[in-house]
Backbone as CSV, one residue per row, in Angstrom:
resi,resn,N_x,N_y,N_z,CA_x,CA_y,CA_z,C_x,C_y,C_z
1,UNK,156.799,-66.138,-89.455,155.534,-66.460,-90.133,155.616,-65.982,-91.581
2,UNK,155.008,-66.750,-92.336,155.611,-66.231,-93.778,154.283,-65.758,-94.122
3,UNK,154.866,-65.004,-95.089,153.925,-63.696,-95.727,152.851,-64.708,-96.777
4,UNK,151.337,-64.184,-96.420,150.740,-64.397,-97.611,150.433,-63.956,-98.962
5,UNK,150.732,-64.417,-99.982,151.047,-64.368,-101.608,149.939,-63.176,-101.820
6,UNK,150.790,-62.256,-102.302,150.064,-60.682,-103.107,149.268,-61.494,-104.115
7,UNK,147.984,-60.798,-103.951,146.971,-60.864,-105.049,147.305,-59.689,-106.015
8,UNK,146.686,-60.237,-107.620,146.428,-59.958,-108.700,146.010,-58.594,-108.203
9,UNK,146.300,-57.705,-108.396,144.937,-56.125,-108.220,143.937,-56.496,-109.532
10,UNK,144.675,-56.714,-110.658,144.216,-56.648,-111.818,142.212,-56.654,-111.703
11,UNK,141.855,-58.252,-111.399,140.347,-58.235,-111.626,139.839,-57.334,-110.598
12,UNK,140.519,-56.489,-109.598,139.379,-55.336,-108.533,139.597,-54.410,-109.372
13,UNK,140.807,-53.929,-109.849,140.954,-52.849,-110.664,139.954,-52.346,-111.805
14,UNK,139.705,-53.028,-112.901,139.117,-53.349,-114.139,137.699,-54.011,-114.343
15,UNK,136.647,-53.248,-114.794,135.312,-53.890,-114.493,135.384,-55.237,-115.692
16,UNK,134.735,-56.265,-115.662,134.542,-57.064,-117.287,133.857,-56.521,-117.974
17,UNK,135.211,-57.268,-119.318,134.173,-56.823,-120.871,133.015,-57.536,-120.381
18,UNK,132.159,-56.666,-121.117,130.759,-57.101,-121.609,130.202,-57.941,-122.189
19,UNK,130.955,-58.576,-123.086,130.968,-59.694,-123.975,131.719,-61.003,-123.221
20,UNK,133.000,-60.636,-123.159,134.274,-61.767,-122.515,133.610,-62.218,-120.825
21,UNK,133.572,-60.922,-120.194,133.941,-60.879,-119.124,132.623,-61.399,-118.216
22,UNK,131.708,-61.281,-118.512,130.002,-61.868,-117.956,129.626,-63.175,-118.217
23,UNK,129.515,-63.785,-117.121,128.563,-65.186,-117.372,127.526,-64.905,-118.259
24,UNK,127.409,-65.913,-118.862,125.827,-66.041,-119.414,124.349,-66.228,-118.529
25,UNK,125.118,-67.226,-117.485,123.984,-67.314,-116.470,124.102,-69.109,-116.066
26,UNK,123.634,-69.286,-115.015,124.080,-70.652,-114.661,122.366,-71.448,-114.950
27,UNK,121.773,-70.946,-115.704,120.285,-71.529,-115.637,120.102,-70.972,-117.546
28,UNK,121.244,-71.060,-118.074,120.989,-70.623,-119.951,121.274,-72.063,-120.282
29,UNK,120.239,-72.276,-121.518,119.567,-70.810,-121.974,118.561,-70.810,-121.659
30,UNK,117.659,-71.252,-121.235,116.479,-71.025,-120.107,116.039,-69.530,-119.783
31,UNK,117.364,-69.293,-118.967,117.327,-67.742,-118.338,118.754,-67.691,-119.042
32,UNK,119.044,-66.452,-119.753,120.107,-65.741,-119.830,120.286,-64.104,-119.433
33,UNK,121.604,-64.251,-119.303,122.176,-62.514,-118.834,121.835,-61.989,-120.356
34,UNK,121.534,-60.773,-120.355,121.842,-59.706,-121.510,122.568,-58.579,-120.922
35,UNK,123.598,-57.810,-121.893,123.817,-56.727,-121.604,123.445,-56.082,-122.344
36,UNK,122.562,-54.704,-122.362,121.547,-53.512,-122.888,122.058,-52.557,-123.195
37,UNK,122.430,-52.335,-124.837,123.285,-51.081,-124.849,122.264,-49.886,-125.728
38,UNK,120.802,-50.476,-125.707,120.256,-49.088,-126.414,118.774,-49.765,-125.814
39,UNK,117.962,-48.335,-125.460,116.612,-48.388,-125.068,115.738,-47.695,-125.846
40,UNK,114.009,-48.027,-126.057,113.487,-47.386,-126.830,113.891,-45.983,-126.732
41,UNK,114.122,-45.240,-126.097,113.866,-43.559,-126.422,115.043,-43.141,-126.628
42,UNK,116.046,-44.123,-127.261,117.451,-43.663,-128.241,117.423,-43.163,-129.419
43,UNK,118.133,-42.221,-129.673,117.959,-41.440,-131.105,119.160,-41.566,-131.212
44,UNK,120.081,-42.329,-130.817,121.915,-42.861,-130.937,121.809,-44.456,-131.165
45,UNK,122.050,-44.863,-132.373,122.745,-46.387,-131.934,123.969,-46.544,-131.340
46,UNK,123.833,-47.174,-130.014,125.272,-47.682,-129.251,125.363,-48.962,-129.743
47,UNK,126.701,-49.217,-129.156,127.235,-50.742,-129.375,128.262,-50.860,-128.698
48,UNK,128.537,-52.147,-128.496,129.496,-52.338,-127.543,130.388,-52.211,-128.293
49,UNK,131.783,-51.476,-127.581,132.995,-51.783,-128.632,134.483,-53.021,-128.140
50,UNK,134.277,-53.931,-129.117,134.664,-55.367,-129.235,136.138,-55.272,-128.442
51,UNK,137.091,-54.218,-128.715,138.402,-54.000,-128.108,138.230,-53.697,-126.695
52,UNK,137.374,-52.882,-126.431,137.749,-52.326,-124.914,137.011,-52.627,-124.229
53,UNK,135.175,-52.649,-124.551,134.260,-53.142,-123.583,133.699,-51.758,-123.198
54,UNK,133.653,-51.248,-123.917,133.550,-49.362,-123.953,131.622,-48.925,-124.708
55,UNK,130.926,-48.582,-124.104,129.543,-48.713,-125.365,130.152,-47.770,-125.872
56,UNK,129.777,-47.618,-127.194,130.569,-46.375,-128.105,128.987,-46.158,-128.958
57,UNK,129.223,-45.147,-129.456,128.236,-44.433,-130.440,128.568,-45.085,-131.924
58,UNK,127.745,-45.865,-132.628,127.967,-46.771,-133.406,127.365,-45.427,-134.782
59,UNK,126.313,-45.104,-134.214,125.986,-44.101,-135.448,124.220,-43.411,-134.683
60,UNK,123.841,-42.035,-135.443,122.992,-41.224,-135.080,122.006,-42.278,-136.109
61,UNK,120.596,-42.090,-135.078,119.446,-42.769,-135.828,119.025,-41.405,-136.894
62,UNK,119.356,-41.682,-138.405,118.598,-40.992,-139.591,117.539,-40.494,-139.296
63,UNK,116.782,-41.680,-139.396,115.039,-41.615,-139.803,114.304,-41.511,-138.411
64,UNK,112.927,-41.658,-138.606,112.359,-41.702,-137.568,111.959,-43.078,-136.378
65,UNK,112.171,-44.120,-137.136,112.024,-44.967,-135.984,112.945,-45.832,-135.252
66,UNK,112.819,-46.100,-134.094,113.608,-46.536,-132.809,112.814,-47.739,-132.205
67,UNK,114.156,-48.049,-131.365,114.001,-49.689,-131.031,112.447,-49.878,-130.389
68,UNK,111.859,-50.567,-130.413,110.498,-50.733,-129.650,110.967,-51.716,-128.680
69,UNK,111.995,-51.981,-127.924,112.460,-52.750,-126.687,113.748,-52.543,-126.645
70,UNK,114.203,-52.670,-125.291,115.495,-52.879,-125.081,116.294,-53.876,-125.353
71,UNK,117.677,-53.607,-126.061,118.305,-53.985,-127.161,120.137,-54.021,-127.044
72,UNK,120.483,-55.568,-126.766,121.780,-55.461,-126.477,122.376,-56.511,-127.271
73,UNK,123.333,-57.461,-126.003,123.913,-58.845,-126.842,123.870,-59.709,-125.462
74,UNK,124.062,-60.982,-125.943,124.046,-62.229,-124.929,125.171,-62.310,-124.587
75,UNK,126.270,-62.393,-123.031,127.054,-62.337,-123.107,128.164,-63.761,-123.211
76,UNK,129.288,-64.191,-123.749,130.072,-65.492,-124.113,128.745,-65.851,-125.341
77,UNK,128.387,-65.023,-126.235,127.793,-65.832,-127.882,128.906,-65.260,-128.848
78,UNK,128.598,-66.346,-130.121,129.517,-65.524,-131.337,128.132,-66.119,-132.456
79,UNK,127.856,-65.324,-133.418,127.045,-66.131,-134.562,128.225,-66.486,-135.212
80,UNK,128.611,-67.436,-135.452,130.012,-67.978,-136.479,129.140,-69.314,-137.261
81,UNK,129.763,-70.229,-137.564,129.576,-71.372,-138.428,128.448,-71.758,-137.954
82,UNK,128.519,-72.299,-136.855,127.607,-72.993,-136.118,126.007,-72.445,-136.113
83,UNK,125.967,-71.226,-135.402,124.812,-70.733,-136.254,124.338,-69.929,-137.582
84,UNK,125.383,-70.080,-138.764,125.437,-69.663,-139.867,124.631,-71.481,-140.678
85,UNK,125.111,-72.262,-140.285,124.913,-73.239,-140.940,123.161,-73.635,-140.521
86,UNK,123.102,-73.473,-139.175,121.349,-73.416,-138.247,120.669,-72.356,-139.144
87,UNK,121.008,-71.462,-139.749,120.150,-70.458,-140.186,120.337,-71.502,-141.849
88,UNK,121.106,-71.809,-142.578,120.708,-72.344,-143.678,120.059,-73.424,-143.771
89,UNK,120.002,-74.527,-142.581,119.560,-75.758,-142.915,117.949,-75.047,-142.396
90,UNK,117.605,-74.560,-141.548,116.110,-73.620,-141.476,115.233,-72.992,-142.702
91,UNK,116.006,-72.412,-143.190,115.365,-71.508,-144.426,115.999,-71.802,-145.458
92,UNK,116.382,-73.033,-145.875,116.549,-73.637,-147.295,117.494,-72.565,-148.168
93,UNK,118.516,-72.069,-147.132,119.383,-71.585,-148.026,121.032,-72.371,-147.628
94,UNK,121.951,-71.549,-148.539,123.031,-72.224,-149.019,124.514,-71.395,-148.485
95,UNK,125.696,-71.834,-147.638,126.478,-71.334,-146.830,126.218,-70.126,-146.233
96,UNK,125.661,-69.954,-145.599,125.367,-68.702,-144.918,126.506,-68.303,-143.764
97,UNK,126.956,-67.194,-143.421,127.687,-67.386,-142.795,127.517,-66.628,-141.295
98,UNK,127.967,-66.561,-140.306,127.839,-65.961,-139.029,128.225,-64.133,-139.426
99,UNK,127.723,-63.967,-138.721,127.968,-62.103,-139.073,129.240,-62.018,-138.010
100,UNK,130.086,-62.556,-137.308,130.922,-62.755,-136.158,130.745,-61.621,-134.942
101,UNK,129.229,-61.644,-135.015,129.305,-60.536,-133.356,128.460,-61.509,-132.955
102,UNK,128.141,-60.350,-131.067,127.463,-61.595,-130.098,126.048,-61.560,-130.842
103,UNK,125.655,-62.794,-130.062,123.965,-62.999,-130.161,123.274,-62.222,-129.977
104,UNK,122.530,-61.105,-130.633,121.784,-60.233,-130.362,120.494,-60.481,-129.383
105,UNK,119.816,-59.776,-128.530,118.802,-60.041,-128.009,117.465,-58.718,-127.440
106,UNK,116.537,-59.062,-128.071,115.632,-57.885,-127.721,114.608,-58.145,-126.300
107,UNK,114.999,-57.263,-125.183,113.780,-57.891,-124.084,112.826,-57.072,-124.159
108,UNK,111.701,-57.477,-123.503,110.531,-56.998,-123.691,110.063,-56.244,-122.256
109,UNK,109.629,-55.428,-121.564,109.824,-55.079,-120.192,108.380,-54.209,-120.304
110,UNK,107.373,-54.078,-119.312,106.920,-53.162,-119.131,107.416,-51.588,-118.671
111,UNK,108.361,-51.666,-118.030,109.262,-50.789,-117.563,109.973,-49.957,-117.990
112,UNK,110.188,-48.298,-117.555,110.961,-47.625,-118.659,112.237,-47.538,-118.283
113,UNK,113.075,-47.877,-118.945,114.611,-47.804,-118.668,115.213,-46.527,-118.986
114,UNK,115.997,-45.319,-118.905,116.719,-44.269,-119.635,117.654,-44.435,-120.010
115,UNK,118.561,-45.086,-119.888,119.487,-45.574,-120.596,120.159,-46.811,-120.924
116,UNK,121.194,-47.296,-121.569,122.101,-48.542,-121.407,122.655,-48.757,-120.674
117,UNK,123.793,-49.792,-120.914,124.885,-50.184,-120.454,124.289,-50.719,-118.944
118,UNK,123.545,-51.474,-119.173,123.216,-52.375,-117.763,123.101,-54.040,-117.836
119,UNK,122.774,-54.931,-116.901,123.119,-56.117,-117.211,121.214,-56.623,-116.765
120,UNK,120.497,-57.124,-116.962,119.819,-58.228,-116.611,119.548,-59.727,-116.767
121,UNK,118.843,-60.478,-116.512,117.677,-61.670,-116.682,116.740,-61.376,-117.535
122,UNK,117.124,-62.343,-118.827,116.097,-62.391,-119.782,115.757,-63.489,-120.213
123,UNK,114.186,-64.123,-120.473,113.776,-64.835,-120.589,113.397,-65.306,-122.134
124,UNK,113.837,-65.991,-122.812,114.254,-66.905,-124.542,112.518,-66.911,-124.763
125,UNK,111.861,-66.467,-125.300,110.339,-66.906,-125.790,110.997,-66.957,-127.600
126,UNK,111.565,-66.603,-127.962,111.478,-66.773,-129.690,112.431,-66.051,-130.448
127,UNK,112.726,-65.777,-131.602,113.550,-65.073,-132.194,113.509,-64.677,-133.693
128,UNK,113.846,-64.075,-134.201,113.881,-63.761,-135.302,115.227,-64.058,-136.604
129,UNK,114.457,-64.772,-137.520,116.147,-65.481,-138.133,116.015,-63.973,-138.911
130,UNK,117.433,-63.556,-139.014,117.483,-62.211,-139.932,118.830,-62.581,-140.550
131,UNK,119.005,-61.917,-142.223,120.392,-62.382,-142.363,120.641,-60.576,-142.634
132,UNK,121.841,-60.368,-142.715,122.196,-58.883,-142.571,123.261,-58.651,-143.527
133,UNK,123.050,-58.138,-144.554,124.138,-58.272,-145.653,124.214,-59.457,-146.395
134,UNK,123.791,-60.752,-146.117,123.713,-62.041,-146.227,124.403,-63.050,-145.315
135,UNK,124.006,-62.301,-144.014,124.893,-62.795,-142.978,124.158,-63.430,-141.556
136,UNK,123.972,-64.045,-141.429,123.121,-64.701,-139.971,123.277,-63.692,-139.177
137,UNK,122.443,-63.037,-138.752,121.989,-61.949,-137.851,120.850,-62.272,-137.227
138,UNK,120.866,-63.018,-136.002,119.421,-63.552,-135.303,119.061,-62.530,-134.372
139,UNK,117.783,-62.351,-134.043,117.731,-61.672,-133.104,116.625,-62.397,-132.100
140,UNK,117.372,-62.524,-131.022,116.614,-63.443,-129.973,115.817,-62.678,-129.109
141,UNK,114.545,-63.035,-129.338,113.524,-62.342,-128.456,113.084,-62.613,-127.259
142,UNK,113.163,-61.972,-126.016,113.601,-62.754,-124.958,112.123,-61.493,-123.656
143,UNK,111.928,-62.296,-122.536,111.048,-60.647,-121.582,112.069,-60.661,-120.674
144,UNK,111.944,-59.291,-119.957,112.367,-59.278,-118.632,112.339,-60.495,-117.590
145,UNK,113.308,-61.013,-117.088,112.749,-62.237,-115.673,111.723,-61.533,-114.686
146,UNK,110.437,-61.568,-114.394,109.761,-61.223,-113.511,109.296,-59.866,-113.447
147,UNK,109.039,-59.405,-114.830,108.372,-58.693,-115.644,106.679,-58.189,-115.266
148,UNK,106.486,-57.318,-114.221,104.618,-57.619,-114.048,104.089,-57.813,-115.191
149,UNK,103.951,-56.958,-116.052,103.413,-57.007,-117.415,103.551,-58.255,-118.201
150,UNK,105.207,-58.555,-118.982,105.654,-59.537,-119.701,105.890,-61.002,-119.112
151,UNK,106.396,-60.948,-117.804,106.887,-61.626,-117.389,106.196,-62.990,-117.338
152,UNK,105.437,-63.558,-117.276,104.515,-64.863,-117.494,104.428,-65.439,-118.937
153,UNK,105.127,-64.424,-120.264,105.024,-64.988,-121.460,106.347,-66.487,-121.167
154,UNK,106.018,-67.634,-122.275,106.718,-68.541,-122.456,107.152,-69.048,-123.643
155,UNK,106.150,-68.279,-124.425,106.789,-68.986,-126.164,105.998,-67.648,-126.947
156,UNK,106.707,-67.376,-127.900,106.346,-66.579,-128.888,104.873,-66.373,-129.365
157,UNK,104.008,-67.427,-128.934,102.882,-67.689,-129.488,101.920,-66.610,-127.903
158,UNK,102.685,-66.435,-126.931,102.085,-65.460,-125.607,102.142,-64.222,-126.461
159,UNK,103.076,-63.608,-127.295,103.321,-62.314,-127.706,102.406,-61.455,-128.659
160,UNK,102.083,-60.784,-128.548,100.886,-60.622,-129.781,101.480,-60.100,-130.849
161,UNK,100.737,-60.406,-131.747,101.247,-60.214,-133.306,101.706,-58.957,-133.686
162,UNK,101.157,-57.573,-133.301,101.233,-56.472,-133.520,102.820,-56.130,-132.878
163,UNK,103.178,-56.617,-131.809,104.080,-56.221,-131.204,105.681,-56.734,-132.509
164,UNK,105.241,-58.587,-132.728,106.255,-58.858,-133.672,106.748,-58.295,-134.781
165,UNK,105.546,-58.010,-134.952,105.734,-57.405,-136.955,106.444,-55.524,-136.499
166,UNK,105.967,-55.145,-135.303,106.746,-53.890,-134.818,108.078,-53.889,-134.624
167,UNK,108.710,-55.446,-133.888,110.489,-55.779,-134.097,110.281,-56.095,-135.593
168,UNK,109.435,-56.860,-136.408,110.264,-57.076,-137.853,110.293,-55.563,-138.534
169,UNK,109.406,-55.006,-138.649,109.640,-53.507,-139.155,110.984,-52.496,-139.045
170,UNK,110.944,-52.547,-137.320,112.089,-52.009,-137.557,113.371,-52.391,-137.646
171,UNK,113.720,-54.177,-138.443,114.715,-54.540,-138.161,114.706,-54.789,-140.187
172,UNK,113.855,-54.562,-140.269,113.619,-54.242,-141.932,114.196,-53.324,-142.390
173,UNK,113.933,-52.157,-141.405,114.222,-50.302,-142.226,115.167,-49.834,-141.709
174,UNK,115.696,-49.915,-140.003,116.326,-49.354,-139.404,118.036,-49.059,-140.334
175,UNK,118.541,-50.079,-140.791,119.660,-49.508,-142.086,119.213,-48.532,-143.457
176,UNK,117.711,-48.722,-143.621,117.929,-48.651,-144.939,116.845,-46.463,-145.039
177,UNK,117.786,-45.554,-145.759,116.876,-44.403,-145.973,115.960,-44.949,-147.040
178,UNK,115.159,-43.520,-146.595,113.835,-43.857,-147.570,113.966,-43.262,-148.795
179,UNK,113.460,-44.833,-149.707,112.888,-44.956,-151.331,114.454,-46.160,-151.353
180,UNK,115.157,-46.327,-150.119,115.864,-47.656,-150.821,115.256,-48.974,-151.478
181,UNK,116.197,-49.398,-152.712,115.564,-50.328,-154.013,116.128,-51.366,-153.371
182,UNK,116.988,-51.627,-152.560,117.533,-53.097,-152.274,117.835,-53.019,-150.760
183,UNK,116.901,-53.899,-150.499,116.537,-53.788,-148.540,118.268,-55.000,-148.534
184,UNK,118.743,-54.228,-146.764,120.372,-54.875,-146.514,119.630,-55.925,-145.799
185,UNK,118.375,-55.764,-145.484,117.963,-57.004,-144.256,116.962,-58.069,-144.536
186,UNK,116.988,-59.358,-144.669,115.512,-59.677,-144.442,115.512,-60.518,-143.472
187,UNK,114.420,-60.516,-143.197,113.599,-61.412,-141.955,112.850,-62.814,-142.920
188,UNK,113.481,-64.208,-142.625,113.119,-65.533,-143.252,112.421,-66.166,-142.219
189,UNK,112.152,-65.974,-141.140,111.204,-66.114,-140.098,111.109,-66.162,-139.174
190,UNK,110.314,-66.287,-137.835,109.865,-66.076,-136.554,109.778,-67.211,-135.937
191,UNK,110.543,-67.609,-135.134,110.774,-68.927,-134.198,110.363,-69.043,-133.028
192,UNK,109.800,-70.087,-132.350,109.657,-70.431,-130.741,110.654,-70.270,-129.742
193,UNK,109.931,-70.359,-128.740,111.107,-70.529,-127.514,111.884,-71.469,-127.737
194,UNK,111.664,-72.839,-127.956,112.612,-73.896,-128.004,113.806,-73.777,-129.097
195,UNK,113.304,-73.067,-130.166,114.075,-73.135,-131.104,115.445,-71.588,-130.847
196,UNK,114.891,-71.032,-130.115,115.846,-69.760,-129.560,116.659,-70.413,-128.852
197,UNK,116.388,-70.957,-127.964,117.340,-71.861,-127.116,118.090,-72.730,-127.686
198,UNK,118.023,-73.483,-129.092,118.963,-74.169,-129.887,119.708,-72.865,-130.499
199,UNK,119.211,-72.155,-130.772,120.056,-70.895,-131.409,120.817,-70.222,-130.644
200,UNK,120.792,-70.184,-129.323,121.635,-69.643,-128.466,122.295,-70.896,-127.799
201,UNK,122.414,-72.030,-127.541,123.481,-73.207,-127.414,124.358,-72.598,-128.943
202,UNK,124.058,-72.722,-130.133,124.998,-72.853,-130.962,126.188,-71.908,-130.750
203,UNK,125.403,-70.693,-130.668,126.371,-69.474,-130.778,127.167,-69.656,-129.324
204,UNK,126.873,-70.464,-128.239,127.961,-70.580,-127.380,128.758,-71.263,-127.792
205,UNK,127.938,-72.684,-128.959,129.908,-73.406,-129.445,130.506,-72.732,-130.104
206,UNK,129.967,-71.691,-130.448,130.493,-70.971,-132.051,131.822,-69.971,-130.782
207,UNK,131.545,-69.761,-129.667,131.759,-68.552,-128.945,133.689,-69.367,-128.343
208,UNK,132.842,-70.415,-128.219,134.050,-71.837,-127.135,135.016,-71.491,-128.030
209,UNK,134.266,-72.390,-129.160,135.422,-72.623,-130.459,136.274,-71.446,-131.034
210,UNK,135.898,-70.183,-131.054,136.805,-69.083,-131.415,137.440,-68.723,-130.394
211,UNK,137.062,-68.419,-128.859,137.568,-68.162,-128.069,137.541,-68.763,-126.755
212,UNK,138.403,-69.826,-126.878,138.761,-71.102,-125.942,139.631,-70.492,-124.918
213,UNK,138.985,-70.790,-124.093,139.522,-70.587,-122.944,139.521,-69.177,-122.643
214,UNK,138.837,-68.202,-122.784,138.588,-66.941,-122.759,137.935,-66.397,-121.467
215,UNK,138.353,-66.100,-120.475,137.638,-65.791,-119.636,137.129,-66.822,-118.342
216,UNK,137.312,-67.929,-118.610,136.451,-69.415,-118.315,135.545,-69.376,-119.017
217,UNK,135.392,-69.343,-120.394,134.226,-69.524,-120.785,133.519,-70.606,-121.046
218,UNK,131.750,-70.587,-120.567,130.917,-71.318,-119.765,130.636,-72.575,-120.936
């Protein structure tokens, strides 16, 4: 009787990158996966680190304010051309380019989380076009899937105002100490659900096209 063919150890061995290694979700962008590498009551910015799939300590929060939601990346996005060019033909500006990390995404949760590095279901209500250095930096605003609190929002226009201008604030200051003369960030505006969901299709071609065949990517 002949022997059946040794498996790979490799994929039991090794958890997936975070980025590479995670579906997006078989119902995106509708519903997408996020992975969460910083929660409001962080006084550390984490980040994923791009080589290993490692959250690493990106830098100590300065000042005083912190994320007002939990705060990661979409996993298989890249902002590259594709949504560098979506952010210029939007806000009437001129080659803009992808900042080349994943799609950022902020969920909204009634719930207190303590730390990162976890995976959920998040739901696309809107986003924020931000350029970062002069660089397409979106940040997709998304709730928990089945959220008691959040969970019934559907478009940006469910969210209340106080809460938005609380992500634009701190996505205004969070680089910059105080009495800086030249802000690194601005915010050119606040988008719908539908239009998050064109913003997150792009950054998956942007994601294909740099890294084809990566993983199976979706």
């Amino acid at each position: 009787m002949a022997e059946s063919p040794r498996r790979d150890p490799m994929p039991m061995t090794f958890k997936p990158h975070p980025w590479h290694g995670i579906p997006i979700g078989p119902k995106a962008p509708e519903i997408v996966t996020a992975y969460i590498e910083i929660v409001p009551t962080d006084t550390v910015k984490y980040e994923i680190d791009k080589v290993t799939g490692y959250l690493k300590v990106d830098r100590p929060q300065k000042y005083s304010n912190v994320c007002p939601s939990l705060y990661g990346l979409i996993p298989r996005t890249l902002c590259a051309e594709r949504v560098g060019e979506f952010c210029s033909e939007r806000a009437g500006r001129k080659d803009v380019p992808g900042d080349g990390d994943p799609m950022d995404v902020c969920v909204l949760s009634e719930r207190n989380f303590t730390h990162g590095n976890f995976l959920l279901r998040a739901v696309p209500i809107g986003g924020l076009r931000m350029l970062d250095k002069g660089q397409a930096d979106d940040k997709i605003i998304a709730v928990l899937d089945g959220d008691v609190g959040y969970g019934s929002w559907k478009d940006i226009e469910d969210c209340p105002k106080g809460l938005v201008e609380r992500l634009r604030h701190y996505f205004l200051t969070y680089k910059e100490p105080p009495g800086a003369h030249r802000p690194v960030t601005e915010i050119l505006d606040v988008y719908d659900a539908a239009e998050a969901r064109l913003v997150i299709e792009r950054s998956r071609e942007d994601y294909r096209s740099h890294f084809p065949g990566m993983f199976g990517a979706e």
